[in-house]
C-alpha positions, 0 to 999 in steps of 0.5 A: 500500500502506498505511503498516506500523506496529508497537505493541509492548505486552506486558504487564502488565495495568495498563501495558496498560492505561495504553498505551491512550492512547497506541494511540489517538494513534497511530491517530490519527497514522496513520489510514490504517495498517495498525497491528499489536499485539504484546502477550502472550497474556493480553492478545491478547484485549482488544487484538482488542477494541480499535479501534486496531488493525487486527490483533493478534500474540501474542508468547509471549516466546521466549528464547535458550533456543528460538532458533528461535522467535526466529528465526521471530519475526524472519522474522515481523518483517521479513516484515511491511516495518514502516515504523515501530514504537511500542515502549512496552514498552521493555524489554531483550526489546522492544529485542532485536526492534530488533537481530532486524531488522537490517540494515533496521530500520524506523523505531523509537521506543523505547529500542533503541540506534540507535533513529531515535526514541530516547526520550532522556529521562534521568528517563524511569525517574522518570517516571509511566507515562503521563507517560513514554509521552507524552513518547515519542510526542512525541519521535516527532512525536505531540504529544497524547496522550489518557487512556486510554479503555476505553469499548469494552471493557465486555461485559455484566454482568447475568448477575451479578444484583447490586444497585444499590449495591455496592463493588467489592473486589480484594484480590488480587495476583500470588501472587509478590507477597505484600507488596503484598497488604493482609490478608484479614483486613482486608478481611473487616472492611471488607466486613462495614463495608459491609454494615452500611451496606446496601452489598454487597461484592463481591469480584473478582480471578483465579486467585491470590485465590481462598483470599482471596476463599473467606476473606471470602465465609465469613465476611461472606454478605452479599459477593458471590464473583466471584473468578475469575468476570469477564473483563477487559471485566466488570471495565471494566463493573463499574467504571462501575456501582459505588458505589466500589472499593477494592483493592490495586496489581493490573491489576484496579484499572486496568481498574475505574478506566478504567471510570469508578470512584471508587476507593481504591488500596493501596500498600506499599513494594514499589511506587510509586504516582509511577510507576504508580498508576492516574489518574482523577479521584476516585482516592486513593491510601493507603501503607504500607510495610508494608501491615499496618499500614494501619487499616481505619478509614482506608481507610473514612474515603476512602469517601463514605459521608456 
């Protein structure tokens, strides 16, 4: 019978994003596996897409509200035998599933206490994502672990019949988050900036950036509204045809910069781009802690229009 692993990796979408690295190390760890993903609903099915993982659970986060569906998630957990379980959620939930299995607990990496592969690191909550992640697999006998890689996710993109030269803008965020949104406003001048240079705007994001997007798209026609129009794969493809990408700390921006894109990031104080910023190799990184005091004309200075 092959080697039982566990992935656990709900959430959100950029720190799904920067776990791809990881998922890959560990398939390559243990490439004879069968190598199960718990993730969260929203994300099921870009782990399907995914080649790490030979199947994909959907953990809809029950709490002590719903005991029985703790209760079925953890006859779910022990029924599967694990041998071992990649915890890079690290969370109080993820860690509670570590308690829901007792008395066999598998082998386990994470932060659970009685972990057999604790992450012990006492600066792991002033550490990069990435760098966090990595030094986890490597206190879990994993001593590489790649970038993430999103070459398989990209679906196909022509449906949207868009030029050759545009720039990708996302100037949306969750809708709990206003202070980490640059204004809309701004964004109009920027789009409007960059269709005076013969390059189209266009304009991605969810649900939440739909009145943004409305607001911009009226007032520069020469933008183009694919707010609430993508999936997760058309944003990694959209990445990786675009001139440039600028947008604000959303999950899109990580999924637009794993496909390849040059791209400036929008940072206020309510996060911090040491812990979480997207990485590539032209990523820039512009913050304020007051995201309304950012200038239009810095952010169009960061992009290579000379």
């Amino acid at each position: 019978m092959p080697e039982q692993i566990l992935v656990i990796k709900l959430g959100a979408l950029g720190d799904f994003v920067q776990a791809m690295g990881p998922a890959a190390a560990i398939r390559r760890h243990h490439p004879d596996a069968q190598i199960t993903l718990l993730t969260s609903p929203a994300l099921a099915a870009l782990g399907r897409q995914a080649p790490y993982f030979d199947a994909v659970w959907v953990d809809d986060r029950p709490g002590w509200t719903r005991p029985w569906a703790l209760v079925r998630l953890a006859r779910q957990l022990r029924a599967a035998c694990f041998d071992r379980v990649y915890d890079l959620q690290t969370s109080d939930r993820s860690s509670l599933y570590f308690h829901l299995l007792w008395p066999e607990r598998p082998e386990w990496s994470g932060i659970a206490a009685g972990s057999s592969h604790p992450h012990a690191n006492p600066d792991r909550d002033r550490m990069h994502t990435i760098d966090r992640q990595r030094d986890q697999l490597a206190m879990a006998g994993i001593a590489s672990v790649p970038p993430p890689d999103l070459s398989w996710a990209p679906s196909g993109v022509a449906r949207f019949d868009l030029p050759q030269r545009f720039v990708l803008l996302a100037p949306g965020g969750s809708k709990h988050r206003p202070e980490k949104r640059w204004p809309a406003g701004r964004y109009l001048r920027l789009a409007s900036f960059l269709a005076d240079r013969g390059l189209t705007p266009v304009l991605v994001g969810g649900a939440d950036d739909a009145a943004a997007g409305v607001e911009i798209a009226r007032d520069c026609p020469s933008a183009r509204n694919l707010i609430g129009s993508t999936t997760l794969g058309d944003l990694v493809a959209l990445g990786r045809s675009c001139v440039y990408a600028v947008g604000n700390d959303t999950g899109p921006m990580h999924l637009i910069v794993a496909g390849g894109a040059a791209a400036t990031v929008l940072y206020s104080s309510a996060s911090d781009p040491e812990l979480t910023a997207p990485r590539g190799a032209h990523v820039t990184i512009l913050r304020r802690a007051d995201l309304g005091d950012l200038p239009v004309e810095e952010v169009a200075a960061t992009l290579p229009l000379r």
